[in-house]
C-alpha positions, 0 to 999 in steps of 0.5 A: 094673201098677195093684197095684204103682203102689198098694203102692208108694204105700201104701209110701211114705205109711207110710214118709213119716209114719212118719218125723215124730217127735212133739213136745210142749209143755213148759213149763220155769220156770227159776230162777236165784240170782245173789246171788254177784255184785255189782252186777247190772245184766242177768241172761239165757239162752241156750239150744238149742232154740227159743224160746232161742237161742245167739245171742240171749239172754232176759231174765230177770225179776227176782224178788228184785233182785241175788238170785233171776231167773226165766223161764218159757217152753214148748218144742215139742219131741221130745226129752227135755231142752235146754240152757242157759247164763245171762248175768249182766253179759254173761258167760257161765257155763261159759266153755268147758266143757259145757252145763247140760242140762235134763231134762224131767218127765213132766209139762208142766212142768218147774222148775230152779233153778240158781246162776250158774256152779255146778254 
């Protein structure tokens, strides 16, 4: 009975971590031009993975004011890309229609740039 009891736990562990998909940092700079739009008073994303949300948006920092807004930020992920939507105003880009979808370089890190409520 010992053989058994010990193929099936060697069975198991090999099953159990066979099945933990492996993560990776990666760092995305993301850069957003909002100079379409007048009077901005609060530029922000949000996003699917951590740290982004879709219920809490990040701040933005301003790189040119009324103009150009960045964020950089490290996802610790196993897939291959994320998604975002940015606020500008509190008004969401895209209202009702896809995600922007960020696909990640094979590097650490990634840069996209984006205009406000443009593909």
């Amino acid at each position: 009975m010992k053989i058994p009891a010990t193929i099936t736990a060697a069975l198991l562990t090999l099953f159990l971590t066979s099945c933990v998909q492996k993560t990776f940092k990666k760092t995305v700079v993301f850069q957003l031009d909002a100079s379409d739009i007048k009077g901005i008073k609060n530029v922000s994303i949000n996003g699917k993975d951590q740290p982004l949300s879709w219920k809490n948006s990040t701040d933005m920092k301003v790189i040119k004011k009324d103009s150009l807004y960045e964020l950089t930020t490290t996802f610790e992920t196993g897939y291959t890309f994320t998604e975002v939507k940015f606020m500008v105003n509190d008004s969401l880009e895209f209202n009702n229609q896809d995600n922007r979808r960020v696909n990640f370089a094979a590097t650490d890190t990634t840069f996209y740039e984006a205009t406000f409520n443009k593909r």
